[in-house]
C-alpha positions in Angstrom: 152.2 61.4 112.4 148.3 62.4 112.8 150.0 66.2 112.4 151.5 66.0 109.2 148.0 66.4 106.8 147.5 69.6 108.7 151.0 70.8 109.1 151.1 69.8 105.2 148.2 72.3 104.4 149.3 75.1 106.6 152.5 75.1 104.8 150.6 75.3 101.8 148.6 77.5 102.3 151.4 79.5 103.8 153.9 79.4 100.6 150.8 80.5 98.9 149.9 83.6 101.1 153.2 84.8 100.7 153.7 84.3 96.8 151.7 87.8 95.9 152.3 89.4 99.2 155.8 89.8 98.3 155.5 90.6 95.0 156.4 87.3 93.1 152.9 86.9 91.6 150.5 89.8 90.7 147.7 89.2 93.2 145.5 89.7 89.9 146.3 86.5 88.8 146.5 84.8 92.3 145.1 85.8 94.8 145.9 85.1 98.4 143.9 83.0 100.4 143.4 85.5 102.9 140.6 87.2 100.5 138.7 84.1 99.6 136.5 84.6 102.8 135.4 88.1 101.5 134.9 86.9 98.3 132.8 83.8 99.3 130.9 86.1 101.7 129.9 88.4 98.6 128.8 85.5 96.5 127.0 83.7 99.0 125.0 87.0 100.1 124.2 87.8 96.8 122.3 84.3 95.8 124.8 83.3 93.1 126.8 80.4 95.2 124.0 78.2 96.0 122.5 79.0 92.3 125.6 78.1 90.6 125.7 75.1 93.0 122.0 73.9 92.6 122.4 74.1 88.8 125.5 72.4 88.4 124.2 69.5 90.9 121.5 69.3 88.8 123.6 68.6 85.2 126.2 66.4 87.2 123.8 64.1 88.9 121.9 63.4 85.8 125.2 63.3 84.0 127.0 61.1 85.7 124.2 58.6 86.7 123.6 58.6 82.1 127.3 57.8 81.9 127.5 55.0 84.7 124.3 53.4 83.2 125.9 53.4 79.9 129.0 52.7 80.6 127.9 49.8 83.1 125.7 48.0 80.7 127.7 48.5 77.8 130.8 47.2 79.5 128.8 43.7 81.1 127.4 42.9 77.3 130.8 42.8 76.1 132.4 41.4 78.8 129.9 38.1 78.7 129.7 38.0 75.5 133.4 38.0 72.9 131.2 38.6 69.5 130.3 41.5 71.1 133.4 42.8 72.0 134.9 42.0 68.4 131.8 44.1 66.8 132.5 47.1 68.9 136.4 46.7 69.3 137.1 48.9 66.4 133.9 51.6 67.0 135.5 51.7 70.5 139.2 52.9 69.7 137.6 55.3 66.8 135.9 56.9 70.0 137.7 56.9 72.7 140.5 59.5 71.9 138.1 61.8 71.4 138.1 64.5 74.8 135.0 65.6 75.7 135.7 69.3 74.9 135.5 67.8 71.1 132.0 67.0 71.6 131.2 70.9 72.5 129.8 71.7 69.1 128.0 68.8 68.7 125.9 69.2 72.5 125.1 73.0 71.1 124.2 71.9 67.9 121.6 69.0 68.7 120.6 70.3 72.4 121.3 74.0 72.2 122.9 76.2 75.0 120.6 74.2 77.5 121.1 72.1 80.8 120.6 69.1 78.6 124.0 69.8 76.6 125.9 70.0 79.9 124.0 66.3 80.7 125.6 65.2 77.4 129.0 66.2 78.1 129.3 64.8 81.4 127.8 61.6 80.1 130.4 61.1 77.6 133.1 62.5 80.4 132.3 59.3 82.8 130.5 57.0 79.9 134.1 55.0 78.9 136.0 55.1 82.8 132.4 53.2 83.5 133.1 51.2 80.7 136.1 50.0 81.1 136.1 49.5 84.5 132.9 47.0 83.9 134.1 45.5 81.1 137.7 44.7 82.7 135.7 43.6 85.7 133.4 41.1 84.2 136.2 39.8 81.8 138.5 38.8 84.7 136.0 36.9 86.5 137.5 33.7 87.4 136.3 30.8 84.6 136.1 28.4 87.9 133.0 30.7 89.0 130.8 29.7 85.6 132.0 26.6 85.3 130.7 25.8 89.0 127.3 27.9 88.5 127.0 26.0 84.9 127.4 22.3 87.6 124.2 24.1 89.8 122.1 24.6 86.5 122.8 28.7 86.4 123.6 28.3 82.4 121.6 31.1 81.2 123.1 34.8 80.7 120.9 36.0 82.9 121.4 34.1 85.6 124.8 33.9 85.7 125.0 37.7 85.9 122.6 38.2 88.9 124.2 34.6 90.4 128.4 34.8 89.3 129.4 37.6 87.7 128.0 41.1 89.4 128.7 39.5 92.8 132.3 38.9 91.8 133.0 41.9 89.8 131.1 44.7 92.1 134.4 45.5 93.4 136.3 46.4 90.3 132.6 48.2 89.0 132.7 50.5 92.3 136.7 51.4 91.1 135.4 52.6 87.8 132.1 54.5 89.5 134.5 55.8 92.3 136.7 57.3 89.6 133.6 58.8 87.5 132.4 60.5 90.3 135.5 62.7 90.0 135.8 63.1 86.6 132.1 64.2 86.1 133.5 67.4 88.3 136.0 67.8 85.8 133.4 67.7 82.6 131.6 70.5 84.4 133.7 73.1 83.6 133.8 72.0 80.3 130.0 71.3 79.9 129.2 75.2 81.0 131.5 77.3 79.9 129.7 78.0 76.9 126.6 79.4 78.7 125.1 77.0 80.8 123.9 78.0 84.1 126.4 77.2 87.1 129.7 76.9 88.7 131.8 76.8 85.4 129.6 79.7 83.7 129.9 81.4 86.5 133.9 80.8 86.9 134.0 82.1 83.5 132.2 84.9 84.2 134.7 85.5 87.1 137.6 85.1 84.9 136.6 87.2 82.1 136.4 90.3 84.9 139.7 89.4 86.1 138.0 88.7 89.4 140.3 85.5 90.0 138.9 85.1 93.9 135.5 84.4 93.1 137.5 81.6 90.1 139.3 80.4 93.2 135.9 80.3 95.2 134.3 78.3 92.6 137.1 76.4 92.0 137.5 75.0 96.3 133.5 74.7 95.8 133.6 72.3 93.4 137.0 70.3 95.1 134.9 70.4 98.8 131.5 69.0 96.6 134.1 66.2 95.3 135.4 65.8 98.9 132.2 65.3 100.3 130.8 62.9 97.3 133.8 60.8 97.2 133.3 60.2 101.2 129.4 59.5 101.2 130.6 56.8 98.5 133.3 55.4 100.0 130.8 55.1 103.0 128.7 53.4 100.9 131.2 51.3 98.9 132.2 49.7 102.3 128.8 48.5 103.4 128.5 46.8 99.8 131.8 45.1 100.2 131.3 43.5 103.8 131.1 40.5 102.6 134.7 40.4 101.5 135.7 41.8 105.1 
């Protein structure tokens, strides 16, 4: 059974060797795998990877830690508190259709083609997973919980945040910030293709030549990044949750 992941991705990557070599795809539009190493090599050499890379870490870190906060304390108001989830109730399904591409214009207009644009996407990208996830989280805490921390004198909001409700609804917040960290990936792209520095300006650039190696370059860049988050938090997210062990 331990063979099958591997065996899985040779296959893969196997099918999709063959694909353009025999003709079924123009290796112009796909390229095989076999010349990913060469073109990795080139773009590594010549500065551009780790550029692309440092830049884009840059707007996603920032990004997605705007978002969480957001999302996270937006989400926990409402949750505690029902007046304030009638009040934004309506506000809330006005924006939340909306895709982040939609909001494009708007992060040139007010921040100009400038890192700070790129923060904006990514913020509204992860800002409503964050806040759902924390507002379904703090919602469904059990009513037995308050009622016993309102019999031990913990009657203030406050209080019964730090003392009921984060304790009991950290699990269902690390969902929702598991989830964001993946999706912030996804807003890059859509935060730089229209000029900011790093890995989606510079797939663009890529794409625009035809040069669909270095897109696929960028493209398993971002996924290992992802890959290598995602298991630093899960890491993380199991310390936290020892308790429930």
């Amino acid at each position: 059974m331990r063979l099958l992941p591997p065996l899985g991705l040779l296959i893969f990557l196997a099918v999709w060797e063959a694909v353009p070599r025999l003709g079924l795809v123009n290796p112009a539009f796909l390229p095989p795998p076999s010349v990913l190493p060469a073109a990795f090599l080139r773009e590594f050499t010549s500065g551009e990877w780790l550029a692309a890379i440092w830049n884009s870490l840059g707007h996603y870190t920032l990004g997605l830690a705007t978002g969480t906060l957001l999302g996270i304390a937006l989400g926990i108001v409402t949750g505690m508190y029902r007046p304030m989830e009638r009040l934004t109730s309506w506000v809330v399904r006005v924006l939340r259709p909306v895709p982040g591409l939609a909001w494009v214009p708007f992060a040139i207009i007010w921040f100009g083609v400038a890192p700070s644009a790129a923060v904006f996407i990514i913020a509204i990208g992860v800002f409503w997973i964050v806040y759902f996830a924390a507002h379904g989280a703090i919602s469904s805490v059990d009513r037995d919980l308050i009622e016993v921390a309102d019999a031990f004198g913990f009657r203030s909001g406050p209080e019964r945040l730090i003392k009921v409700l984060l304790p009991a609804a950290t699990p269902g917040l690390l969902v929702g910030v598991r989830t964001a960290i993946g999706q912030a990936w996804m807003a890059v792209v859509a935060a730089e293709i229209f000029g900011v520095a790093g890995l989606g300006q510079r797939m663009m650039q890529a794409s625009s030549l035809l040069a669909t190696d270095i897109v696929v370059v960028y493209m398993l860049t971002m996924a290992g990044l992802y890959g290598l988050l995602d298991t630093v938090f899960v890491a993380l997210q199991g310390r936290l949750l020892q308790w429930k062990a």
